[in-house]
BASENU-794930 format. One record per residue (C-alpha): x, y, z. Coordinates in steps of 0.5 Angstrom, whole numbers, padded with zeros to 4 digits, always signed. Last residue first. Layout:
XYZ ...
This chain:
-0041-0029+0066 -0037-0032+0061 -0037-0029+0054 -0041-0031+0049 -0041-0035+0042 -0037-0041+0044 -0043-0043+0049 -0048-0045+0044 -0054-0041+0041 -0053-0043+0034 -0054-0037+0029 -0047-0035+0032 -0043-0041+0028 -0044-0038+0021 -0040-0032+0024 -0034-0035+0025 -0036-0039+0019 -0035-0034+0015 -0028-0031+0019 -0026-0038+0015 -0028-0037+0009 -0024-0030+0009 -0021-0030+0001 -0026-0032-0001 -0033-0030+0001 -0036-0032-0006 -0034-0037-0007 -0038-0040+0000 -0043-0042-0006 -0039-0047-0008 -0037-0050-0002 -0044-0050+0000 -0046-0054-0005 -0040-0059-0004 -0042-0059+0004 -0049-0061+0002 -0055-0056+0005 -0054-0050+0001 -0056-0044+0004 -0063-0042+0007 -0060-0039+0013 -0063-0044+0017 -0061-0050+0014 -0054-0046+0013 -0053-0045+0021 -0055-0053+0022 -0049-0055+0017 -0045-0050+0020 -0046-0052+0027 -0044-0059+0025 -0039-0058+0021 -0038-0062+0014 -0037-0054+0010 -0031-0053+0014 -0027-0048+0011 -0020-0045+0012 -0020-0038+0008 -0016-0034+0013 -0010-0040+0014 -0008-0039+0021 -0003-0045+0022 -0007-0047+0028 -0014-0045+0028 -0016-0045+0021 -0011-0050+0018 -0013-0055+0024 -0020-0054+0023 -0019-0055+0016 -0015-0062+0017 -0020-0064+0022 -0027-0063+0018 -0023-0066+0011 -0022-0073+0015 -0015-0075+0018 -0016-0082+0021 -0010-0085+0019 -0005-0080+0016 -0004-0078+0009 -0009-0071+0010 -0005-0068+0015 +0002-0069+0009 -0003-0065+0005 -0006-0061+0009 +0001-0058+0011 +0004-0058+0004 -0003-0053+0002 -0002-0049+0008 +0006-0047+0008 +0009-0047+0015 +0012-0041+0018 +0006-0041+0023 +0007-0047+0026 +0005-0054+0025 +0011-0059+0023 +0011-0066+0021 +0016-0071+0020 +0020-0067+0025 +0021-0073+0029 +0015-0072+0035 +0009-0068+0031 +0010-0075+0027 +0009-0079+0032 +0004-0075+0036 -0001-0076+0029 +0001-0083+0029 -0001-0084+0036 -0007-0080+0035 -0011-0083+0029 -0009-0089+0032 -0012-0088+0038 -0017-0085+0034 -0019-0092+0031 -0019-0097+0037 -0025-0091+0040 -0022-0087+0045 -0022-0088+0053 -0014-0088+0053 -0010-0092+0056 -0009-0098+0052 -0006-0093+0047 +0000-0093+0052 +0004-0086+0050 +0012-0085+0049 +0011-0081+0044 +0007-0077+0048 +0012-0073+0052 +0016-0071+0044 +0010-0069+0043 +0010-0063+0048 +0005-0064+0054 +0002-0059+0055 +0004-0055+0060 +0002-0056+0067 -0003-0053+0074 -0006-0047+0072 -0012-0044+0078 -0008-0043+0083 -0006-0035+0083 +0001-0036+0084 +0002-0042+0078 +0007-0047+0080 +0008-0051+0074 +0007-0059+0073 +0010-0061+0065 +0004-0065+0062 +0004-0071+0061 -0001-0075+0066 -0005-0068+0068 -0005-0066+0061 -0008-0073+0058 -0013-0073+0062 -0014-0066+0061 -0015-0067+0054 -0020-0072+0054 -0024-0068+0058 -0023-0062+0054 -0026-0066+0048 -0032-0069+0053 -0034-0062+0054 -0033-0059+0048 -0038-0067+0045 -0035-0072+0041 -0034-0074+0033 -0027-0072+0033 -0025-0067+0038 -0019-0071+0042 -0016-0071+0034 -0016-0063+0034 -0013-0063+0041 -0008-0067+0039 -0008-0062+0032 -0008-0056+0037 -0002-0058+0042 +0002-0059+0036 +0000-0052+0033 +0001-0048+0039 -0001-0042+0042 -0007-0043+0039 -0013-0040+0034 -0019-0036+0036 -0021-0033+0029 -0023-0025+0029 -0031-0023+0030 -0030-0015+0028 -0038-0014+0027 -0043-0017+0031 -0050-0016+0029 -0048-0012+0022 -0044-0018+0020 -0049-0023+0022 -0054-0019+0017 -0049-0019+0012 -0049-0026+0012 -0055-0028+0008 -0054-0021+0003 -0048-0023+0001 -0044-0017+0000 -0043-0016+0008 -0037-0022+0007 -0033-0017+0004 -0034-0011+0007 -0034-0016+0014 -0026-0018+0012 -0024-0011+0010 -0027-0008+0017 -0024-0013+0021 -0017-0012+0018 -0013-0018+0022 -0005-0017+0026 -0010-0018+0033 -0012-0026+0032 -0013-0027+0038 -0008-0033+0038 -0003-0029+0034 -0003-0023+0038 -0002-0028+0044 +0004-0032+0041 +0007-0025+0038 +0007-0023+0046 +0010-0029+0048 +0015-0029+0043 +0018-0022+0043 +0017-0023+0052 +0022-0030+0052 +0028-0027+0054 +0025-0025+0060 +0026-0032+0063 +0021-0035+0068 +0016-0030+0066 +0009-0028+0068 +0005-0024+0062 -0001-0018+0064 -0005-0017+0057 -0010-0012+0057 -0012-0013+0050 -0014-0005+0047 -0019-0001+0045 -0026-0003+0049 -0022-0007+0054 -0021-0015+0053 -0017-0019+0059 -0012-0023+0057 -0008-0027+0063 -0001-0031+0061 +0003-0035+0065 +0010-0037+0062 +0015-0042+0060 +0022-0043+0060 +0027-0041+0054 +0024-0042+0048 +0017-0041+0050 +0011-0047+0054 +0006-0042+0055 +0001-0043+0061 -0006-0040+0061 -0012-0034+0063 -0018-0031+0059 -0020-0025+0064 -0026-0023+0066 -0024-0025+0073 -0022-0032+0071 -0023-0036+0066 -0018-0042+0065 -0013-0045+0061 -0007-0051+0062 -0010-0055+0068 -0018-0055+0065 -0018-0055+0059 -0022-0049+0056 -0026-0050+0050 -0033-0046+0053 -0027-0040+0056 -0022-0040+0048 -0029-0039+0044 -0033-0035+0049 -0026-0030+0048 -0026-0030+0041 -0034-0030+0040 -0035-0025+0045 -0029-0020+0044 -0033-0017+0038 -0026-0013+0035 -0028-0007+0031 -0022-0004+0031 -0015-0005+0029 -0011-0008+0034 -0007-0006+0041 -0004-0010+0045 -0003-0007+0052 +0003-0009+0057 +0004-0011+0064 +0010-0015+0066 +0009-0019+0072 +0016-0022+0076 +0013-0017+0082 +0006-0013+0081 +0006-0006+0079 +0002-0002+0081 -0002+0000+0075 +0002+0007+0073 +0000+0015+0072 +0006+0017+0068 +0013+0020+0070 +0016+0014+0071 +0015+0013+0063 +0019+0018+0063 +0024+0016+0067 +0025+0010+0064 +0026+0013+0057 +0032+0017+0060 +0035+0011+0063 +0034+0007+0056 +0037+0014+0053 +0032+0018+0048 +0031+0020+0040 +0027+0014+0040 +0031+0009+0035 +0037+0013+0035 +0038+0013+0042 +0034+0005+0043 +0039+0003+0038 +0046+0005+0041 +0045+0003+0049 +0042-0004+0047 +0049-0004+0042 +0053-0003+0048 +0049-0008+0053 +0051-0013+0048 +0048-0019+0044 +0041-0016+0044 +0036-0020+0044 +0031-0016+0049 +0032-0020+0055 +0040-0019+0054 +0039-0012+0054 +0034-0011+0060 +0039-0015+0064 +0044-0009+0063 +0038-0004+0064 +0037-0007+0071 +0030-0010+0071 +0024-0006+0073 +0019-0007+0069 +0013-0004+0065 +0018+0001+0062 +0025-0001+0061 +0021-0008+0059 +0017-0005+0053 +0022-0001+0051 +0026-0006+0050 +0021-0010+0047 +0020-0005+0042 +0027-0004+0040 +0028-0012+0039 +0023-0011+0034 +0026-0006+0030 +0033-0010+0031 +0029-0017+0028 +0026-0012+0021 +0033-0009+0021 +0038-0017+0021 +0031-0020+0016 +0032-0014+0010 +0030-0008+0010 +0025-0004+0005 +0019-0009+0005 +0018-0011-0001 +0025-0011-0005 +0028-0012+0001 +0024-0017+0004 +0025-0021-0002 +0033-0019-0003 +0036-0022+0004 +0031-0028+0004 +0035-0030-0003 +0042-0028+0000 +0040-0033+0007 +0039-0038+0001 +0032-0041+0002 +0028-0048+0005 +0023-0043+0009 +0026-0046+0016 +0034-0046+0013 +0033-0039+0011 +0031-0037+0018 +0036-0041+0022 +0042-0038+0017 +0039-0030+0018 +0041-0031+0026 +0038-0037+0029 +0035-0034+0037 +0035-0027+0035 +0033-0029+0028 +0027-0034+0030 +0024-0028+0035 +0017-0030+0034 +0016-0023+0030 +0022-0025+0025 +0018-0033+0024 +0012-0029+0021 +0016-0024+0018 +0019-0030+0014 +0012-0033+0013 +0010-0027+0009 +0015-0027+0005 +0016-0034+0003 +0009-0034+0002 +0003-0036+0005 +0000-0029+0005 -0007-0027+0010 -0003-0027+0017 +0003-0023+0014 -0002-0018+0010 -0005-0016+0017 +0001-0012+0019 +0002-0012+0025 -0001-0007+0030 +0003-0001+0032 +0007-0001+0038 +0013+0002+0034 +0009+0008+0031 +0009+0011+0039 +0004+0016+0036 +0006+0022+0040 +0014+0020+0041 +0015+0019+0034 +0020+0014+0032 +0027+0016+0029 +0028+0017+0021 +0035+0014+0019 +0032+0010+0013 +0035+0004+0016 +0030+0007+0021 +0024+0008+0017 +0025+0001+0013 +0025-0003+0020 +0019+0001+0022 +0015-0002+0015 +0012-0001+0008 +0015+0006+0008 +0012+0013+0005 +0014+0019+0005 +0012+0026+0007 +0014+0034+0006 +0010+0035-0001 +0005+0033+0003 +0005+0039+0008 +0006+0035+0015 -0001+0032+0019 -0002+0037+0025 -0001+0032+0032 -0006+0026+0034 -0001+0021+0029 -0007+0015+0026 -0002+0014+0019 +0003+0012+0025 +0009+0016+0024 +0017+0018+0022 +0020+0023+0025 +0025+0026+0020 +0023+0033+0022 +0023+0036+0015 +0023+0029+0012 +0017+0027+0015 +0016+0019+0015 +0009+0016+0015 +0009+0009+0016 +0005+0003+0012 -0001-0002+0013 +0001-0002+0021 -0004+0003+0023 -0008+0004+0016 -0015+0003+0020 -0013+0008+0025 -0016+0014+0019 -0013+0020+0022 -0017+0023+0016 -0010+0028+0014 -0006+0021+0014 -0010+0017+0012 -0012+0022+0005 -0004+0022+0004 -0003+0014+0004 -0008+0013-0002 -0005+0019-0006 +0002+0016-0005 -0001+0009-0007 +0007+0006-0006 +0006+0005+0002 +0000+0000+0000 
């Protein structure tokens, strides 16, 4: 979008808050570069310039509005909607692969040359993966110097960076302050009292966004153990890098309220990517729901409850075992399932508020699993054990730099994996936006009642029209029955 001068131009001067994210304004008068959405006076046309990311502002050498904090953006929304190479980079980057890889481990997950990945973000997006990874670690090190109170020197190193002397560097160019500085200013502000160990932050999103559907989803399939519902807010343990962790997600009208315990604090970028993909926070509400309004049955779902994102997971392994438990059964027998599974392989963590109990079980820990053992039907304990297997040696990967198409192919050759399991797993776990599910239950009654196809493969042809966003489709789809997953808790 960054190269639509006049486009750009009529964002900036509107304040449109939609664009955060899609693009930057930089000032070449001031060199400040900001969000689309910047409270102050727009600059005089012929003084912007536009880049497709932060990276590229600051190789640039523009440094951050203080106003609009340009680096808290929301993602762009097109590296959650593309399966290519560059999509799936920026979506490994932000879980933090090259502060823990370097460009060699990048290249070598997408299957390229680290010169190859070099020059296709640098031809779309102005910088290539060693830039984008250090406009990354500058925000969570602004995010560690003012929502904690460790040493800076620790903050450096939390934050990836592999000197205190670099850390010092980046944060004067990028927001124009010392971290000591930064800190004090942050200080001066109107603070939560902070809790010890506990990192508080917000994750911001393009609005609308209907909480009921995302966090009813998460608390109606909630297995007991790992997740919970608690206080309003949508409560679990996260297996990271470095340790684990315990997230709480609570949602306020303009933002997530995210509040993040750690083990180790290296683990913050890919805590807090973990959770933005989990809600699904990068999406564009308003061009999914134009679209999906141009179908006269669906346009009055979407007008009912506009801004429904997908749930998804902060685990695709996790997931497709829980996908296989699901089959043919009921939430409440699936969570059970799940919680048998979690109480006798699950990783026992401490959890000072007392409702969480383990990490899931990873499939290395299953690989080891007594089918006997399992209250399942012969035929999905084969299913499962053959899933966990391959999950367990590499055979299969389910993460969100995984191409869809290959993914459903390898899924679809194992035992026991029909369309239903496939597309849940490519929707909620691999993030495909167009994963349909025309053999769900919930769809099947929504289409009788709404008068739309009855037969999957009529239905399919019908949902053409919704493409490329089917599965915010079926998000929507599911509302006409009043089950569970379509209400927050009480």
């Amino acid at each position: 979008m960054h190269t639509d001068t006049e486009r750009c131009v009529r964002a900036v001067q509107s304040k449109d808050a939609r664009f955060d994210g899609w693009f930057f304004t930089a000032v070449l008068t001031t060199r400040i570069y900001c969000r689309p959405s910047c409270p102050v006076v727009p600059p005089k046309v012929r003084n912007m310039t536009f880049y497709p990311s932060a990276a590229a502002c600051q190789q640039a050498g523009f440094r951050a509005c203080k106003r609009c904090r340009p680096d808290t953006s929301p993602g762009s929304p097109e590296w959650n909607a593309r399966a290519d190479s560059v999509a799936r980079a920026m979506r490994l980057i932000r879980d933090g692969v090259v502060d823990r890889e370097g460009v060699p481990g990048l290249a070598s997950r997408l299957g390229y040359s680290a010169r190859q990945i070099e020059r296709q973000l640098l031809a779309e997006l102005g910088a290539g993966p060693l830039a984008l990874a250090r406009a990354q670690r500058a925000q969570t090190a602004r995010l560690l110097i003012e929502t904690t109170t460790l040493p800076l020197a620790e903050v450096a190193f939390a934050a990836g960076f592999s000197s205190v002397r670099t850390f010092n560097e980046t944060v004067r160019e990028v927001f124009v302050l010392a971290p000591g500085e930064l800190r004090t200013r942050a200080a001066r502000g109107p603070l939560a009292p902070a809790t010890p160990g506990v990192i508080a932050l917000r994750l911001p999103y393009r609005a609308p966004l209907n909480p009921s559907n995302l966090f009813g989803h998460l608390a109606a399939t909630a297995v007991p153990g790992i997740e919970e519902w608690r206080d309003g807010a949508y409560r679990r343990t996260l297996t990271l890098p470095y340790g684990h962790g315990i997230v709480a997600l609570t949602p306020q009208p303009d933002h997530i309220a995210c509040r993040l315990s750690l083990t180790d604090p290296r683990d913050l970028t890919q805590a807090i990517s973990r959770c933005r993909w989990l809600l699904d926070l990068d999406a564009d509400p308003v061009a999914v729901d134009s679209q999906l309004r141009t179908d006269p049955l669906l346009a009055p779902l979407v007008d009912a409850g506009p801004g429904r994102r997908v749930p998804r997971t902060v685990d695709g392994a996790e997931f497709a075992v829980r996908a296989v438990l699901g089959q043919q059964v009921s939430t409440a027998a699936a969570r059970t399932h799940a919680a048998r599974l979690v109480t006798a392989h699950g990783v026992p963590v401490e959890d000072p508020e007392g409702g969480l109990t383990h990490l899931f079980p990873a499939p290395q820990a299953l690989s080891g699993l007594d089918p006997e053992s399992l209250a399942l039907p012969r035929t999905r304990r084969t299913t499962l054990t053959t899933l966990v297997a391959a999950l367990a040696d590499g055979t299969l990967r389910l993460g969100t730099d995984t191409d869809w198409e290959r993914a459903r192919a390898e899924l679809s050759a194992l035992p026991g994996f029909g369309p239903w399991t496939v597309e849940i797993i490519a929707m909620r776990a691999l993030g495909d936006p167009d994963a349909f599910l025309p053999t769900d239950l919930g769809i099947r009654r929504a289409a009788e009642r709404l008068g739309l196809p009855a037969t999957p493969a009529a239905l399919t042809a019908r949902a053409a029209d919704w493409r490329p966003w089917r599965a915010y489709a079926v998000q929507y789809l599911w509302t006409v029955d009043d089950h569970p997953i379509n209400h927050l808790p009480a």
